[in-house]
Each structure stands twice: as structure tokens, then as C-alpha cells.
MMTF fields as JSON, N, C-alpha, C and O atoms, coordinates in Angstrom:
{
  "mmtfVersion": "1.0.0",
  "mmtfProducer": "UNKNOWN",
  "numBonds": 471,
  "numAtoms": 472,
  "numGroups": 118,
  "numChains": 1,
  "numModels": 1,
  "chainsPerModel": [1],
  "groupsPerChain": [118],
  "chainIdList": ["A"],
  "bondAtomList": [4, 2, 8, 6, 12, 10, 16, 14, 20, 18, 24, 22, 28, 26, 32, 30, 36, 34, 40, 38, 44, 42, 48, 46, 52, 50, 56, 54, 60, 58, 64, 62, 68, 66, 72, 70, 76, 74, 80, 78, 84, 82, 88, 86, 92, 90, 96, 94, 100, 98, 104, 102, 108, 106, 112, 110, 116, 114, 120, 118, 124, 122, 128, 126, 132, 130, 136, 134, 140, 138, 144, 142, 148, 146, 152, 150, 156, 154, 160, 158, 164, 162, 168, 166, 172, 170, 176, 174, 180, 178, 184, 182, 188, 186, 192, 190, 196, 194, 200, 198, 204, 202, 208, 206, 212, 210, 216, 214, 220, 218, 224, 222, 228, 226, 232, 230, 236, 234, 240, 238, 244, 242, 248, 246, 252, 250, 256, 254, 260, 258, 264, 262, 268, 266, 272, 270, 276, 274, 280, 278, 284, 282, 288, 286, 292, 290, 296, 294, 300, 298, 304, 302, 308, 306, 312, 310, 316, 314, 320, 318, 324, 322, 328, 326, 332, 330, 336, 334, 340, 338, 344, 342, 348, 346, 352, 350, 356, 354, 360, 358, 364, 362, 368, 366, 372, 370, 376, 374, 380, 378, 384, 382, 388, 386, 392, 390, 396, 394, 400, 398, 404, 402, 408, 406, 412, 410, 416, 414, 420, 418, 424, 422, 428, 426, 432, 430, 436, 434, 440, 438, 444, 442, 448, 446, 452, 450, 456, 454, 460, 458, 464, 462, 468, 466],
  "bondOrderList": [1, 1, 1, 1, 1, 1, 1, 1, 1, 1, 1, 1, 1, 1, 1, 1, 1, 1, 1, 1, 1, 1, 1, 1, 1, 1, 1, 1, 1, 1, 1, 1, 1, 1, 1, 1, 1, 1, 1, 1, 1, 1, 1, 1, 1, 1, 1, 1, 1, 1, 1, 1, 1, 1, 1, 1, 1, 1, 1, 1, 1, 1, 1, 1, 1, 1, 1, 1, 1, 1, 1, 1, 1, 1, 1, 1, 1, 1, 1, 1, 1, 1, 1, 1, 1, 1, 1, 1, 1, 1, 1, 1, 1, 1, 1, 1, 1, 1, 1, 1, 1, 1, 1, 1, 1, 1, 1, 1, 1, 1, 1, 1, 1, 1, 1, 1, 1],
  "groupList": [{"groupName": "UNK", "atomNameList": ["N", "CA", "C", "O"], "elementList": ["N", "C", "C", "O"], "formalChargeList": [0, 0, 0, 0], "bondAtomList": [1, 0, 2, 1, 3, 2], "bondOrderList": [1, 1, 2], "singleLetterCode": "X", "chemCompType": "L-PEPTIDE LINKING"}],
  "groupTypeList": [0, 0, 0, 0, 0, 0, 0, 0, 0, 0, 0, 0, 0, 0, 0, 0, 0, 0, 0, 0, 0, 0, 0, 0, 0, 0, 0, 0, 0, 0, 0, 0, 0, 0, 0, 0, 0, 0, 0, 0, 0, 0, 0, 0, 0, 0, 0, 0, 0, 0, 0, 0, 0, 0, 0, 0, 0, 0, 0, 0, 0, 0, 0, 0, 0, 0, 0, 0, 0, 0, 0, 0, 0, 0, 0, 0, 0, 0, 0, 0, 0, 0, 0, 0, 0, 0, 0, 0, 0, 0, 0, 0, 0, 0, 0, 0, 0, 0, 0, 0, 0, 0, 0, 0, 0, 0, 0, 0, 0, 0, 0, 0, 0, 0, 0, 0, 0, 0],
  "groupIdList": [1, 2, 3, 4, 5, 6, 7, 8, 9, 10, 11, 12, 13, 14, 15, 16, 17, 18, 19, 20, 21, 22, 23, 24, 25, 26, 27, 28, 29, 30, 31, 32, 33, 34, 35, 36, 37, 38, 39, 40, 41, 42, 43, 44, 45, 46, 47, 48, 49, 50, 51, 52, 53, 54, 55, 56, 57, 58, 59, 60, 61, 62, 63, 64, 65, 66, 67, 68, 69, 70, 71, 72, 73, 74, 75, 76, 77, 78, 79, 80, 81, 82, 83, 84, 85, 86, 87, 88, 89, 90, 91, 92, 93, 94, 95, 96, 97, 98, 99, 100, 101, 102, 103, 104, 105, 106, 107, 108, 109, 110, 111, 112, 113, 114, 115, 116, 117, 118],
  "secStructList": [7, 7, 7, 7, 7, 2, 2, 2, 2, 2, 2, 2, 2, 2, 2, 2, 2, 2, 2, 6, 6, 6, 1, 7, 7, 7, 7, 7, 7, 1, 6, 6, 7, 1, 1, 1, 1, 1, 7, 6, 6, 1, 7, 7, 7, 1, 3, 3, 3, 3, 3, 3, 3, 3, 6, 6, 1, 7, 5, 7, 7, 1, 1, 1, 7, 7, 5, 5, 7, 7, 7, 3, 3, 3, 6, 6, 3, 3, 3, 3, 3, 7, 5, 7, 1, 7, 6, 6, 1, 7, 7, 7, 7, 1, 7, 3, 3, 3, 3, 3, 4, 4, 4, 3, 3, 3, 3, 3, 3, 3, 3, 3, 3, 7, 7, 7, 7, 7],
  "xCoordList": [-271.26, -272.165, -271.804, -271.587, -271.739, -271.391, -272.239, -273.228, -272.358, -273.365, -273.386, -272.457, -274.562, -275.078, -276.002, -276.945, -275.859, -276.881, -276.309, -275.776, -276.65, -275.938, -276.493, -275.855, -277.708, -278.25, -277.07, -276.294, -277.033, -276.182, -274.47, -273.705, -274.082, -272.56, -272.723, -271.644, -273.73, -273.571, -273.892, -273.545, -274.553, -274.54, -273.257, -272.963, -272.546, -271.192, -270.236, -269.676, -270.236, -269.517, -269.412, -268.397, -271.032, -271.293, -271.068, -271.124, -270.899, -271.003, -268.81, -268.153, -268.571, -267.196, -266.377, -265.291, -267.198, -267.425, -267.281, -266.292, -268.369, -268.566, -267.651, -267.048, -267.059, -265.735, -265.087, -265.114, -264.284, -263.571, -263.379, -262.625, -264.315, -264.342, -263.954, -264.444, -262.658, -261.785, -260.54, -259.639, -260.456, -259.887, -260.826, -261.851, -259.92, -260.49, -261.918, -262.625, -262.439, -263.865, -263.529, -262.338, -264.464, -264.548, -265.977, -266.922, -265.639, -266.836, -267.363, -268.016, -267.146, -267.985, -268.907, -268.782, -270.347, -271.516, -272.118, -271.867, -273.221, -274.096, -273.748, -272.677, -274.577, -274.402, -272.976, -272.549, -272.441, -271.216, -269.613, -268.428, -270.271, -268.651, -267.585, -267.817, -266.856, -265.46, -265.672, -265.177, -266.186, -265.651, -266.953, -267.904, -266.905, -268.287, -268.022, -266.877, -268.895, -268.686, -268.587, -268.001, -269.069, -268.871, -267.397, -267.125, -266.843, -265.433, -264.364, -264.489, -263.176, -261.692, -261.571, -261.051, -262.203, -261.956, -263.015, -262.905, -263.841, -264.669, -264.475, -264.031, -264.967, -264.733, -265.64, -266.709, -264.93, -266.01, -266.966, -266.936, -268.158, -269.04, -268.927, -267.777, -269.533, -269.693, -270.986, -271.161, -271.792, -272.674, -273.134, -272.259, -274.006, -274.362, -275.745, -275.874, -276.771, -278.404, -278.856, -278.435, -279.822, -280.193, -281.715, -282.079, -282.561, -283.768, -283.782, -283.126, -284.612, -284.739, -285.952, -286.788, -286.259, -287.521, -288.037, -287.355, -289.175, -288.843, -289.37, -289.941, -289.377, -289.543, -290.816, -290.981, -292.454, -292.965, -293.332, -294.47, -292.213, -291.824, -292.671, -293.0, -293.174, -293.135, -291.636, -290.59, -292.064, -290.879, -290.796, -291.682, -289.555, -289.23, -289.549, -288.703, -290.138, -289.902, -290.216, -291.31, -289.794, -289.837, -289.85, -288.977, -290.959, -291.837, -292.141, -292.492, -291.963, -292.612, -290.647, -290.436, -290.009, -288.504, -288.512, -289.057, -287.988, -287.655, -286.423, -286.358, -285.417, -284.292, -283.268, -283.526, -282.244, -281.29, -279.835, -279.424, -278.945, -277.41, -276.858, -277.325, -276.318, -275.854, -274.89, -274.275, -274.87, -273.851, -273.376, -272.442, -273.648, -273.128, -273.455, -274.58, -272.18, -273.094, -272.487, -271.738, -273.265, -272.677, -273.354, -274.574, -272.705, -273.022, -274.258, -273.81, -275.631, -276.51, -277.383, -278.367, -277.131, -277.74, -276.653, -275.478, -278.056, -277.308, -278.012, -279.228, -277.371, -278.374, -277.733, -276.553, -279.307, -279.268, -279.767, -279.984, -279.798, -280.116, -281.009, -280.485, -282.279, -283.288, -282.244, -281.458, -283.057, -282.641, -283.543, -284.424, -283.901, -285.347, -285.024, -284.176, -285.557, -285.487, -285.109, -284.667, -285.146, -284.576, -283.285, -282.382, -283.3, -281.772, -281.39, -282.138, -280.302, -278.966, -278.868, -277.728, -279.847, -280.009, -280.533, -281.396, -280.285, -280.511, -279.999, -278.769, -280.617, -280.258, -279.941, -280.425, -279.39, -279.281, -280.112, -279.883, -281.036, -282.465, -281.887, -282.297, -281.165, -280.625, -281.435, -280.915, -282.439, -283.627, -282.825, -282.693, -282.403, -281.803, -282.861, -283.966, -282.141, -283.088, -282.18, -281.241, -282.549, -281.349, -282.179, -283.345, -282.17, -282.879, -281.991, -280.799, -282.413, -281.659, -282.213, -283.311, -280.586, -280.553, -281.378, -282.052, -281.536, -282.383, -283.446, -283.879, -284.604, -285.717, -286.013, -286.98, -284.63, -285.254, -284.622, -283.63, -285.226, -284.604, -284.36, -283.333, -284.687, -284.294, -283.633, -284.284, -281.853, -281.578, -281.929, -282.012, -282.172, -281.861, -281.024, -281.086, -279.911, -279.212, -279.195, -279.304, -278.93, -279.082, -277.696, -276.572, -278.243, -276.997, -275.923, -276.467, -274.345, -273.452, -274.234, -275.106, -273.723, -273.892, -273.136, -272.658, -273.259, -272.661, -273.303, -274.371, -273.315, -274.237, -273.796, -272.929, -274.166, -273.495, -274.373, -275.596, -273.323, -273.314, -273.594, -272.678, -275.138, -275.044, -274.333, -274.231],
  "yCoordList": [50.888, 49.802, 49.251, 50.037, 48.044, 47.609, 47.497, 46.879, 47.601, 47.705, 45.899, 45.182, 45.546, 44.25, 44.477, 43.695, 45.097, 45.538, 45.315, 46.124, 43.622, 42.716, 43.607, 43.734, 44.194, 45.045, 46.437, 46.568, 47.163, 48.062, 47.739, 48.616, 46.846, 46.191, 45.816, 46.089, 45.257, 44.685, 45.953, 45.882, 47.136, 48.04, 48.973, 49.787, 48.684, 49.681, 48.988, 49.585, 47.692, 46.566, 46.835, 47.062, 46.792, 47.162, 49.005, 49.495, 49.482, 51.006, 50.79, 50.873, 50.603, 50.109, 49.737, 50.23, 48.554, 47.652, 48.797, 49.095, 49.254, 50.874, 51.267, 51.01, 52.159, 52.681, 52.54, 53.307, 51.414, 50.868, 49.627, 48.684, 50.171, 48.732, 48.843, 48.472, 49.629, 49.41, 48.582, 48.787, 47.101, 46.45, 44.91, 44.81, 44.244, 42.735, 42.416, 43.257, 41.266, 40.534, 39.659, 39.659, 38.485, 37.079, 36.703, 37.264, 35.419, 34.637, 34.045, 33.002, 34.569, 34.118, 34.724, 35.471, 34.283, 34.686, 34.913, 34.31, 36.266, 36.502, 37.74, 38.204, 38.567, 39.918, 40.496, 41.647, 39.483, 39.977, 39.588, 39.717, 39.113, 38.767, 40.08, 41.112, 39.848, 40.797, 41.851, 42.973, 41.61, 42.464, 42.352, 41.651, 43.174, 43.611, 42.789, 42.667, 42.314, 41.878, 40.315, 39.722, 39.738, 38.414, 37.44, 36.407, 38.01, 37.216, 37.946, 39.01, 37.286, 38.105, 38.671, 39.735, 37.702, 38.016, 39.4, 39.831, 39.778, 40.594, 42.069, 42.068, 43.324, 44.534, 44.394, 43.79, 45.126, 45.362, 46.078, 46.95, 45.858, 46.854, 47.878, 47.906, 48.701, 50.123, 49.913, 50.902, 49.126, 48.987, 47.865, 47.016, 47.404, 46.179, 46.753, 47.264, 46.689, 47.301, 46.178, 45.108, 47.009, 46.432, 46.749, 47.583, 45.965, 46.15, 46.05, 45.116, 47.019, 46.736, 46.727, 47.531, 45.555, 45.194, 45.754, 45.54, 46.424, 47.023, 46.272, 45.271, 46.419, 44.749, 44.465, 43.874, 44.974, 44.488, 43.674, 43.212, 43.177, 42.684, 43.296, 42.535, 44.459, 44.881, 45.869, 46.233, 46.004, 46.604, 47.828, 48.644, 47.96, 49.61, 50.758, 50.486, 51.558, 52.157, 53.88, 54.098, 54.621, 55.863, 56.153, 55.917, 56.785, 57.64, 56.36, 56.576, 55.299, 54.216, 53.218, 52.455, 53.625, 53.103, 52.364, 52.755, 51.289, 50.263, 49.363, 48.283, 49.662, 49.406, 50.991, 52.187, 50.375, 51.686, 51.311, 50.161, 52.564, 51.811, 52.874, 53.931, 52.426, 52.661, 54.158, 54.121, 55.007, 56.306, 56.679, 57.445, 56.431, 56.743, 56.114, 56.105, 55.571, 55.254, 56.5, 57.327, 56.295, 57.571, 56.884, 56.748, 56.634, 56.351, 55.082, 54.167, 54.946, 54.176, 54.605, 53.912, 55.804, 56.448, 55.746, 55.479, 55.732, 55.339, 56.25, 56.082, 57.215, 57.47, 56.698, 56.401, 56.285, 55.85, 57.11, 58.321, 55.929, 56.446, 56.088, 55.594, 56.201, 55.037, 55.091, 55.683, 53.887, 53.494, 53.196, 52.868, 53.098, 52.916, 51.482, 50.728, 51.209, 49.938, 48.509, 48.17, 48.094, 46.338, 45.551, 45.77, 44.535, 44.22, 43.702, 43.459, 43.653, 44.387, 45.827, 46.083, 46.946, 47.416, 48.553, 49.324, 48.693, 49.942, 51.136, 51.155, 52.295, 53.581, 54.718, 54.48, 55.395, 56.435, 57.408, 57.746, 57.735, 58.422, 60.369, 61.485, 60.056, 61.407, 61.459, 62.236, 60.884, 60.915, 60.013, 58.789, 60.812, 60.454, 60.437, 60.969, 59.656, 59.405, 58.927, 58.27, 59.388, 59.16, 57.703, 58.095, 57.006, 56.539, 56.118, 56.194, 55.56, 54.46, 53.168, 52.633, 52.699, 51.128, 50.408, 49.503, 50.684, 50.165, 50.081, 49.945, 50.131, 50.33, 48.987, 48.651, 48.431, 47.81, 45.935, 45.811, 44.933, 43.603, 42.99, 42.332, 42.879, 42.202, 42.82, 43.605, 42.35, 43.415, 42.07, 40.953, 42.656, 41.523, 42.327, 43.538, 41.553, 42.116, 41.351, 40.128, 42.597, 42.188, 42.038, 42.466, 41.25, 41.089, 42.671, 43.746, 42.606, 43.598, 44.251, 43.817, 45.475, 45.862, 47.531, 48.141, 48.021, 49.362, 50.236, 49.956, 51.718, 52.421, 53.47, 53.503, 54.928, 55.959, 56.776, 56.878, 57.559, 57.461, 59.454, 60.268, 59.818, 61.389, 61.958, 63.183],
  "zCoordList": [58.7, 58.37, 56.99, 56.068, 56.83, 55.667, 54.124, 54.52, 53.371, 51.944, 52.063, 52.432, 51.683, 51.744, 50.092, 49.97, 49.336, 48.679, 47.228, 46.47, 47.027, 45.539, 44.317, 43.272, 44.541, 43.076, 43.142, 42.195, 44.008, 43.823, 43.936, 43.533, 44.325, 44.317, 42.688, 42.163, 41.621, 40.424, 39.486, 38.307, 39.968, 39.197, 39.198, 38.324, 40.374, 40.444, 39.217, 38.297, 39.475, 38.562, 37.329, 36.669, 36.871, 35.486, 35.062, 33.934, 35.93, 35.874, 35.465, 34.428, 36.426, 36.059, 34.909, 34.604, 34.135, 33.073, 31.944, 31.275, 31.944, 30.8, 30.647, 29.605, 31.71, 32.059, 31.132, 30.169, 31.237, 31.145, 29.721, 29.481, 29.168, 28.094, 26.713, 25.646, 27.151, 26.036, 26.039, 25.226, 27.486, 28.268, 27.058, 26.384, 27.345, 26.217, 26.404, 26.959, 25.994, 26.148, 26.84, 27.152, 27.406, 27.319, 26.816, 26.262, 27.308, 27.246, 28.544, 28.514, 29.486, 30.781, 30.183, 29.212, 31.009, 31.047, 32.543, 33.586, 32.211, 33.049, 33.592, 33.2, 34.627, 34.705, 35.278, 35.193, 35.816, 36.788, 35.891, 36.199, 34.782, 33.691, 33.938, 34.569, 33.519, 34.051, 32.59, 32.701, 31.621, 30.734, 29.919, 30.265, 28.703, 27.751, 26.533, 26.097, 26.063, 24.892, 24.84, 25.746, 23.942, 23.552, 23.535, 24.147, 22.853, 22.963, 22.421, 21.814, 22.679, 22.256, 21.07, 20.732, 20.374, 18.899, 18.126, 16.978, 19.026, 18.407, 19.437, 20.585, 18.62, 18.837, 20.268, 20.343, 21.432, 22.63, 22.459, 21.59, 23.333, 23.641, 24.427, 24.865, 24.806, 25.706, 26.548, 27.26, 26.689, 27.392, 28.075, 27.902, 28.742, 29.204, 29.604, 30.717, 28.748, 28.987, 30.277, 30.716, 30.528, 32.539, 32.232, 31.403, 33.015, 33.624, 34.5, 34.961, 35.51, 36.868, 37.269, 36.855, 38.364, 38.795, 40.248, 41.25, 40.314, 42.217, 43.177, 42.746, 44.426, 45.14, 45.494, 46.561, 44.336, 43.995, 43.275, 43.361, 42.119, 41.051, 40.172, 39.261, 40.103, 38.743, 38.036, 38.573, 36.91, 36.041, 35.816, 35.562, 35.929, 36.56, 35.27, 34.417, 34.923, 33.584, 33.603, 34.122, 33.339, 33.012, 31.966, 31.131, 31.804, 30.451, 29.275, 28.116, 29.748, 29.121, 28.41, 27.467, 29.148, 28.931, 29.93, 30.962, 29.864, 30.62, 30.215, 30.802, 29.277, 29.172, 29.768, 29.636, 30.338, 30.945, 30.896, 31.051, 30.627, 30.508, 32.397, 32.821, 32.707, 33.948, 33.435, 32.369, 34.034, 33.855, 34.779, 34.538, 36.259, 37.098, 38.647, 39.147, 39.316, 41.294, 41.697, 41.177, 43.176, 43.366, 45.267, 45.366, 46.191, 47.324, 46.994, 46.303, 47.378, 46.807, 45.788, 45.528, 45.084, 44.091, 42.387, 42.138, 41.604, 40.432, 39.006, 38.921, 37.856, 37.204, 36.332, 36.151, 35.546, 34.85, 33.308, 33.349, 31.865, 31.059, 30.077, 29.079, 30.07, 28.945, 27.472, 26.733, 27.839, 25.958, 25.334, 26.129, 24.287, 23.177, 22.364, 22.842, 21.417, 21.11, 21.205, 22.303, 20.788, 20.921, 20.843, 20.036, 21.848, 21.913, 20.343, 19.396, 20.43, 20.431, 19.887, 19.499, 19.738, 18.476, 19.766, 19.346, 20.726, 21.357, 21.33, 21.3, 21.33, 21.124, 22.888, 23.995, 22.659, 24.214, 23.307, 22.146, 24.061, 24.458, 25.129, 24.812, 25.793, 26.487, 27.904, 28.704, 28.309, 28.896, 30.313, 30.299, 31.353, 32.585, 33.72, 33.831, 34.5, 36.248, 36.754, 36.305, 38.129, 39.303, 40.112, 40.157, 40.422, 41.551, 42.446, 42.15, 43.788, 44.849, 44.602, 44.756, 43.974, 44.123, 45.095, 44.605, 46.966, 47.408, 47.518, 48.662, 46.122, 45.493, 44.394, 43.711, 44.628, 43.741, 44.197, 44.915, 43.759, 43.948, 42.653, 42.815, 41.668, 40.72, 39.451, 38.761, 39.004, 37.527, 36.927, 37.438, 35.274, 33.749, 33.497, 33.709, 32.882, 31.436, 30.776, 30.867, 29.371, 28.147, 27.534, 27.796, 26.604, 25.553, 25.583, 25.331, 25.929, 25.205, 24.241, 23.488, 24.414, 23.049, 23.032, 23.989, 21.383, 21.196, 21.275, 20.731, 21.847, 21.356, 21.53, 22.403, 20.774, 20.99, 21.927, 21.824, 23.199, 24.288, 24.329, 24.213, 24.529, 24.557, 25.553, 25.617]
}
């Protein structure tokens, strides 16, 4: 059966993205850009912070976190990792959850950004 499931195809992406983002910037915009970070000329990021909405449209949050950096897919399972404060200026929390992507319909992301990664 085929995956039809754009929230979890854009979290593998961005899970990918992480990976991997010691590969250039651009400047496309929006959640599915090829790479982290603002532009060529500036140091990449390591993250791409996400909110996720569940298909009640309320906002997804654990223990009162509602920003998360992606750490892992894994079939339709994704854990994630809260993060605490404000964009650009977010911190890793250590504070993990697994959920299934098909729980939820709507991501935000946030601005690139750096953060050190527990």
C-alpha cells in the first residue's frame, strides 16, 4: 500500500535535512526547502523547529512544549524532541516522545535555527 501521508513524507524530509546539514543553504522558502538555513553565505543550521496540529486543530504539546526538532522516522512513527523557548533562540530540552505521524494534519515551521543537540 502506498504512504499518502504529506505530514509524515515532510517530516522524513526534514528529519533528513538535520542529518545532513552540513551540505550548503538556500534561499527557497517554506517547510519542504532542500536545505537549513537562510542563505549561502551564512553558517547552516541543525534544525528546522515544527509544530504539530492534531486533526482537531488543536496544538499538539507535551508537558506544556509545543515546539519539537524531529530525531527520528521510523515506518509512520516519528520521535520527536521538545524544545523550550522562542524562535530563533530555542533550546533541546532532552524531553522525547514518539508519536504516529497519522495523528496529526497540520506542521508550522519555524525559522532555521542552531541548537545544541542532547
Amino acid at each position: 500500500m502506498r504512504n499518502n501521508n504529506c505530514i509524515l513524507n515532510l517530516l522524513k524530509v526534514i528529519d533528513l535535512l538535520q542529518k545532513n546539514s552540513t551540505t550548503g543553504c538556500s534561499l527557497e522558502l517554506g517547510c519542504d526547502r532542500p536545505y537549513l538555513g537562510p542563505s549561502s553565505t551564512m553558517i547552516c543550521y541543525n534544525t528546522r523547529p515544527i509544530s504539530l496540529y492534531k486533526k482537531d486543530g488543536s496544538l499538539f504539546q507535551v508537558a506544556n512544549y509545543s515546539v519539537f526538532r524531529v530525531e527520528k522516522v521510523e515506518n509512520d512513527c516519528v520521535v520527536l524532541q521538545a524544545l523550550s523557548g522562542t524562535s530563533p533562540n530555542f533550546v533541546a530540552t532532552g524531553e522525547m516522545v514518539t508519536i504516529s505521524a497519522n495523528c496529526f494534519c497540520v506542521i508550522r515551521c519555524f525559522p532555521d535555527t542552531s541548537i545544541t543537540c542532547l
